[in-house]
VOVEXVEX-123156 format. One record per residue: residue number from 0; x, y, z of N, C-alpha, C, O in turn; residue in three letters. Coordinates in Angstrom, 2 decimals, always signed. Layout:
BEGIN
NUM; X; Y; Z; X; Y; Z; X; Y; Z; X; Y; Z; ALA
...
% end
This chain:
BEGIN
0; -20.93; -8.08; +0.46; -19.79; -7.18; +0.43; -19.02; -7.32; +1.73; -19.49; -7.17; +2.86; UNK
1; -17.77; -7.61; +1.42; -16.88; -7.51; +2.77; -16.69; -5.93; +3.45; -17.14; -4.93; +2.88; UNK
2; -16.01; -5.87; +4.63; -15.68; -5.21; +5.15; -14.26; -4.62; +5.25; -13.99; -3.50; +5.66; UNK
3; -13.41; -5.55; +4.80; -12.12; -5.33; +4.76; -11.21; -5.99; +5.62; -11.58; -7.13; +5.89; UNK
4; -10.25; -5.69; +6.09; -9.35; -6.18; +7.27; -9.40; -5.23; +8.35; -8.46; -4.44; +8.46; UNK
5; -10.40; -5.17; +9.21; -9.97; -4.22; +10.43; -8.40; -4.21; +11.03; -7.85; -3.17; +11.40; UNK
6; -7.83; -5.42; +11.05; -7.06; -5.03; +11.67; -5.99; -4.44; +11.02; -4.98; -4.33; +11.72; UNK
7; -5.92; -3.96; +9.68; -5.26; -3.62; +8.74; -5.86; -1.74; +8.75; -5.02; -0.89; +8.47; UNK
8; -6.75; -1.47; +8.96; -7.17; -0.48; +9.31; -8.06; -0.13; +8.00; -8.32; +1.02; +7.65; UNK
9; -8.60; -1.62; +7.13; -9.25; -1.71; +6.06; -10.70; -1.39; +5.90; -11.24; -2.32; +6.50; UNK
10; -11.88; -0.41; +5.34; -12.70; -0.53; +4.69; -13.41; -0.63; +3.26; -13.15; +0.12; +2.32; UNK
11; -14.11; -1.40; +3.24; -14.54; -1.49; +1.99; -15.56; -0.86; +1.28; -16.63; -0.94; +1.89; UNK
12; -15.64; -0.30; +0.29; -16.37; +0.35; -0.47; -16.71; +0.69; -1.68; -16.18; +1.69; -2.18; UNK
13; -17.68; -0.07; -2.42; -18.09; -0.34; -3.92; -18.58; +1.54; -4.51; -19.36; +2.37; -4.04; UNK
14; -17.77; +1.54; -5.56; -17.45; +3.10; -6.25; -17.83; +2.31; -8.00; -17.16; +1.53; -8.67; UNK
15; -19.31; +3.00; -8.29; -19.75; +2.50; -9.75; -19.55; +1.05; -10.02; -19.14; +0.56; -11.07; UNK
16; -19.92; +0.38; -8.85; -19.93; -1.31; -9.16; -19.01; -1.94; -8.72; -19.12; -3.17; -8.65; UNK
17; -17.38; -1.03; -8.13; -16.17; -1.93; -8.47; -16.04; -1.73; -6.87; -16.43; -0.73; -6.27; UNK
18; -15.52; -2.65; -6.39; -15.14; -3.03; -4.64; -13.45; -2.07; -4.54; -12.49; -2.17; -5.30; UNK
19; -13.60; -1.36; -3.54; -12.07; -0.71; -3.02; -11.97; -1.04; -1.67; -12.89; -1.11; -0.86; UNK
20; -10.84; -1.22; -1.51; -10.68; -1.15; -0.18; -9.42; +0.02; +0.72; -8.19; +0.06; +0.81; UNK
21; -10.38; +0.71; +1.18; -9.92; +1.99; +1.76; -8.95; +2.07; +3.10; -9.56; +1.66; +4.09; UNK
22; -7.87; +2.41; +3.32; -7.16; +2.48; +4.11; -6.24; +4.23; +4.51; -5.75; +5.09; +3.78; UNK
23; -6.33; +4.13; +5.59; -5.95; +5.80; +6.19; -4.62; +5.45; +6.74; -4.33; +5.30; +7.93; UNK
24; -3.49; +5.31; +5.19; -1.82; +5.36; +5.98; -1.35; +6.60; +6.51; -2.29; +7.11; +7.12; UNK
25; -0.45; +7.25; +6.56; +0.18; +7.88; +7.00; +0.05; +9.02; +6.11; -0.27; +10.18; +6.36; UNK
26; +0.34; +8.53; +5.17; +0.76; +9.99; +4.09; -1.08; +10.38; +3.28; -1.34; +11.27; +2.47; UNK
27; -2.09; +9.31; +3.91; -3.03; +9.31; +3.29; -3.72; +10.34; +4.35; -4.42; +11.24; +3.89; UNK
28; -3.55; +10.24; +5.63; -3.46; +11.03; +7.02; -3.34; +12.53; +6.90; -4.14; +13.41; +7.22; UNK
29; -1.93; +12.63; +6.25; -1.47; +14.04; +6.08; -1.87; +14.96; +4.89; -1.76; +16.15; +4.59; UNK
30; -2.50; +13.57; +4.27; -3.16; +14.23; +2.96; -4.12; +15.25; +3.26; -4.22; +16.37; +2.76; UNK
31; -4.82; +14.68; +4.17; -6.24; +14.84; +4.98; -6.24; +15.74; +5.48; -7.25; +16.42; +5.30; UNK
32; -5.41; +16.19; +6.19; -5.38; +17.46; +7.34; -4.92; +18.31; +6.12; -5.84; +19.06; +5.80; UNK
33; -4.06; +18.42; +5.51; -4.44; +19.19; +4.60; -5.16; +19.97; +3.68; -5.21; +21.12; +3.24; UNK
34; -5.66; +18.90; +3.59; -6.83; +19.26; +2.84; -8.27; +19.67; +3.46; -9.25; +20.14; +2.88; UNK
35; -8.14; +19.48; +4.26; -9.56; +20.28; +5.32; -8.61; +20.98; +6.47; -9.11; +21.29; +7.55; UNK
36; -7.19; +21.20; +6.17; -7.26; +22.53; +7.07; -7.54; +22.51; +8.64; -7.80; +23.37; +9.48; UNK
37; -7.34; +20.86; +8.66; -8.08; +20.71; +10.18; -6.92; +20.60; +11.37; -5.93; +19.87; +11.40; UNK
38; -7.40; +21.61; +12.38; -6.32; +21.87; +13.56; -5.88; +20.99; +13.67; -4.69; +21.25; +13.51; UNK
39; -6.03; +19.41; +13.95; -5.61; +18.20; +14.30; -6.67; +17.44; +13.77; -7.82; +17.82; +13.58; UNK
40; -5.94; +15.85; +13.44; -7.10; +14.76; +13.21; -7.77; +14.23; +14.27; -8.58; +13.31; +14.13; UNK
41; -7.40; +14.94; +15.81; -8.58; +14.62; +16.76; -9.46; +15.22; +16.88; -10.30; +14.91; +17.72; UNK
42; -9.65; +16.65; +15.81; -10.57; +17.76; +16.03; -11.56; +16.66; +14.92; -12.69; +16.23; +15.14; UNK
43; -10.84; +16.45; +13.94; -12.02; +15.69; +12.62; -12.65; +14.43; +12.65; -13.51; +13.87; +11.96; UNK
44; -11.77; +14.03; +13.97; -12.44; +12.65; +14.79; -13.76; +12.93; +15.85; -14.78; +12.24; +15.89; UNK
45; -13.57; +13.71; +16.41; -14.26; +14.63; +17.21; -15.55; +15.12; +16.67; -16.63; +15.14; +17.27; UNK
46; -15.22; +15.63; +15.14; -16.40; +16.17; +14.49; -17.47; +14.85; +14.27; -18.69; +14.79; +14.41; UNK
47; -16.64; +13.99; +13.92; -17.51; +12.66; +13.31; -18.54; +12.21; +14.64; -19.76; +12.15; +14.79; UNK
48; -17.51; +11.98; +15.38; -18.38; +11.41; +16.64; -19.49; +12.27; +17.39; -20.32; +11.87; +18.21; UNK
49; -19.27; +13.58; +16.89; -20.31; +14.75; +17.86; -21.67; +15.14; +16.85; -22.61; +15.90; +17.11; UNK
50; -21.33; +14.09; +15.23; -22.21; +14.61; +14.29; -21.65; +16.20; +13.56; -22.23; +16.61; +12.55; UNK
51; -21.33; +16.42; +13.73; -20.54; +17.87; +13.82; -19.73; +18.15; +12.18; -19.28; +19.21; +11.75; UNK
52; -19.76; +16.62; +11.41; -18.91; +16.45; +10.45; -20.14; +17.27; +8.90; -21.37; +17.39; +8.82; UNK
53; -19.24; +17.57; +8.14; -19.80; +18.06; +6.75; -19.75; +16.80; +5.45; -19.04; +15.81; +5.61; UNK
54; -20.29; +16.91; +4.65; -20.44; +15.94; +2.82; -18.87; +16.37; +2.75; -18.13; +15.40; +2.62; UNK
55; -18.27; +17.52; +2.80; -16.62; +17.89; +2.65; -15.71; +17.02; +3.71; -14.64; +16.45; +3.47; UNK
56; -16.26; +17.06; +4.64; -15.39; +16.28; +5.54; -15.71; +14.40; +5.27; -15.08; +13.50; +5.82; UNK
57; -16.58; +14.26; +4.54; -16.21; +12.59; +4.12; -15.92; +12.45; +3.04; -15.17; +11.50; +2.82; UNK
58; -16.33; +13.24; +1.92; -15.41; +13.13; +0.81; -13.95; +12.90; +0.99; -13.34; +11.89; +0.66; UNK
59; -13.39; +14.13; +1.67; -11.88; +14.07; +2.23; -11.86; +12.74; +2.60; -11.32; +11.94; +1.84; UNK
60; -12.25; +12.45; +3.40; -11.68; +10.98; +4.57; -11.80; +9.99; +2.99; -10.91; +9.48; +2.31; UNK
61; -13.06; +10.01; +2.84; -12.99; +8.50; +1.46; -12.09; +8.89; +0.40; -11.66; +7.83; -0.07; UNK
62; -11.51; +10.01; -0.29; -10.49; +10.23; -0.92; -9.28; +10.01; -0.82; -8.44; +9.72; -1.67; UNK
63; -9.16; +10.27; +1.16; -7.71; +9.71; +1.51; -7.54; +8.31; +1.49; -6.66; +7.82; +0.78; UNK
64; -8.49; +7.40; +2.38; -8.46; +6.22; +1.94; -8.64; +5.64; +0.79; -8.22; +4.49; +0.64; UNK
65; -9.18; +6.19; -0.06; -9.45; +5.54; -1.76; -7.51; +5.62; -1.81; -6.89; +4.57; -1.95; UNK
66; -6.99; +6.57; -1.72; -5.74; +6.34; -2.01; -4.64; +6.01; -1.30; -3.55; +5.85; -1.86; UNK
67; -4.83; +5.87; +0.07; -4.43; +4.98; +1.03; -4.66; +3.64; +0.74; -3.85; +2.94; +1.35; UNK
68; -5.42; +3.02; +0.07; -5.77; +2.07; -0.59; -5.13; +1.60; -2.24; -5.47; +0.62; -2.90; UNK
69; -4.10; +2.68; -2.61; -4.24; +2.56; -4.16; -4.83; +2.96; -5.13; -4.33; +2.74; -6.23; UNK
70; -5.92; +3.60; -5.04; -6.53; +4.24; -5.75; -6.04; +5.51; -6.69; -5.41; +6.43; -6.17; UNK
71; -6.30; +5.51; -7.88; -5.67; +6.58; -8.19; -5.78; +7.98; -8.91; -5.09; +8.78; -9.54; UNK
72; -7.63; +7.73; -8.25; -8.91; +8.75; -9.46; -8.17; +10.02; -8.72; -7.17; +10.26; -8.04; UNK
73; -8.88; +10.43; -9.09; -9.10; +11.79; -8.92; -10.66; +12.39; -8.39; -11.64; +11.93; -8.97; UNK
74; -10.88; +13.46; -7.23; -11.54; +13.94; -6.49; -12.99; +13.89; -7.14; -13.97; +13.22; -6.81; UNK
75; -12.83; +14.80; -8.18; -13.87; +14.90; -8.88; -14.50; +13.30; -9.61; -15.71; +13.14; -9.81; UNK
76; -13.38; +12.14; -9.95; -14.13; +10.75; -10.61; -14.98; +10.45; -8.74; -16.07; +9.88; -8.81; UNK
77; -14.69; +10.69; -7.82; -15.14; +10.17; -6.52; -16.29; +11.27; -6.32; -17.32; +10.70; -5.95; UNK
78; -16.43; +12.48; -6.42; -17.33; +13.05; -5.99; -18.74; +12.96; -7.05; -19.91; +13.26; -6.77; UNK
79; -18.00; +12.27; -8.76; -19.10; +12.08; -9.20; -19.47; +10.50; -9.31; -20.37; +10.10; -10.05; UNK
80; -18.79; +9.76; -8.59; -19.56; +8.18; -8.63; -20.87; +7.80; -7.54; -21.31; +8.14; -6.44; UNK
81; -21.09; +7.00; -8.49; -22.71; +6.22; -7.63; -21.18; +4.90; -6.47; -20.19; +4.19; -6.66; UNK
82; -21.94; +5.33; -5.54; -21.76; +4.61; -3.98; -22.83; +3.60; -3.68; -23.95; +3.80; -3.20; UNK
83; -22.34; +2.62; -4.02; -23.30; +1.88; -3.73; -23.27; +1.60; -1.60; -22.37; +1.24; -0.84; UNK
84; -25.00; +2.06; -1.34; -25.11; +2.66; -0.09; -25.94; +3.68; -0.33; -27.10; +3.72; +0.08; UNK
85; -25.24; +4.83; -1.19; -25.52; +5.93; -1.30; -24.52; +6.88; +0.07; -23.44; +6.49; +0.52; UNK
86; -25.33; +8.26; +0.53; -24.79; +8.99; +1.47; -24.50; +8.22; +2.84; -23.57; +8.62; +3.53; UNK
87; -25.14; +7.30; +3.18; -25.32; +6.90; +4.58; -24.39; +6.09; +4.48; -23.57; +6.06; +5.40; UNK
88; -24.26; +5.36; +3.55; -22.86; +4.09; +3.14; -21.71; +5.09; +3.17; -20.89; +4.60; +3.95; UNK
89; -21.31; +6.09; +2.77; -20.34; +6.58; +2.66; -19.88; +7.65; +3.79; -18.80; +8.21; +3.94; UNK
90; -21.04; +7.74; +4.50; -21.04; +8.59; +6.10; -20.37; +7.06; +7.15; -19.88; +7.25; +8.26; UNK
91; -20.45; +6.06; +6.72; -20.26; +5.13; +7.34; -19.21; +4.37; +7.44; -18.79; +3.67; +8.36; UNK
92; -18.79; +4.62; +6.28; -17.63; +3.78; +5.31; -16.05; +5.22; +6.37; -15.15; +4.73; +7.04; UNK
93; -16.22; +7.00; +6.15; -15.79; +7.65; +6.55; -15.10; +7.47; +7.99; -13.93; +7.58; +8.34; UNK
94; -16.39; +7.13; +8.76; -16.43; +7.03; +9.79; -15.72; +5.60; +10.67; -15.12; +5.55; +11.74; UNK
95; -16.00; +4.81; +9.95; -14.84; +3.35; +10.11; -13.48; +3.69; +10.01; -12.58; +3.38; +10.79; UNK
96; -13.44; +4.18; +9.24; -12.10; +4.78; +8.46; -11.16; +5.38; +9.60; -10.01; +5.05; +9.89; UNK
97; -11.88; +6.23; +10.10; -11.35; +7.07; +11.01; -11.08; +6.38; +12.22; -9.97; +6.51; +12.73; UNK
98; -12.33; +5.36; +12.97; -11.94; +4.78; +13.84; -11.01; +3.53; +14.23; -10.65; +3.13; +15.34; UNK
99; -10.73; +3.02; +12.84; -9.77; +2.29; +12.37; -8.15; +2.55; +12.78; -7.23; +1.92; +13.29; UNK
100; -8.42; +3.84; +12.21; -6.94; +4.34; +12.22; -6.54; +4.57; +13.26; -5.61; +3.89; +13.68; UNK
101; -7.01; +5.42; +13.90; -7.19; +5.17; +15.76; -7.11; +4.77; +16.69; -6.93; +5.28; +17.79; UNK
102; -7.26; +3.48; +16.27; -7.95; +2.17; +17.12; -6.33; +1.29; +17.96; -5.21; +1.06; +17.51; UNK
103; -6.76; +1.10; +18.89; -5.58; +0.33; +19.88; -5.54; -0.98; +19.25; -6.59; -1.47; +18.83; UNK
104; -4.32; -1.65; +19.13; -4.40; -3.03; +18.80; -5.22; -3.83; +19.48; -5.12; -3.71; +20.70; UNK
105; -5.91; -4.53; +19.14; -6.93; -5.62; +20.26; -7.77; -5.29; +20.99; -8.04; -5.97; +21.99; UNK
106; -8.62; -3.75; +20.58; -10.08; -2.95; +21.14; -10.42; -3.07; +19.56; -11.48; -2.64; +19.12; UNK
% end
């Protein structure tokens, strides 16, 4: 399984067998803070890195990127698919995600 295009701000992640590749644009961003309500996306960056993060707070992140990516399920087809990984793949997959988006050109 690939990884995606980092420098695209790409991860990858197999949802019931099928490969996506997850990306955190802009409007996939604002989706996000929305939807968890979060003071800023450095507070939910913050959470990730301090451990501090919830199963709600990566759902969100892999939902935004599932559709930052194109994707076009819906919450509930994502909260009920097999991840291949399981939890730790998708604590992981979240967490790229985030530092991706983040990330200085050429670090």
């Amino acid at each position: 399984m690939g990884e995606g295009n980092p420098f695209a701000g790409e991860v990858a992640l197999t949802l019931d067998g099928e490969r996506h590749l997850l990306k955190l644009t802009l409007g996939a961003l604002a989706e996000l803070e929305a939807t968890l309500e979060a003071n800023s996306l450095v507070a939910l960056v913050d959470r990730f890195e301090t451990g501090g993060f919830s199963a709600r707070d990566v759902a969100a992140v892999l939902l935004a990127g599932l559709r930052g990516g194109g994707w076009r399920g819906q919450a509930a087809t994502l909260l009920g698919a097999e991840i291949e990984g399981g939890p730790m793949e998708a604590t992981r997959v979240a967490a790229l995600l985030l530092g991706r988006a983040f990330a200085l050109p050429g670090r």
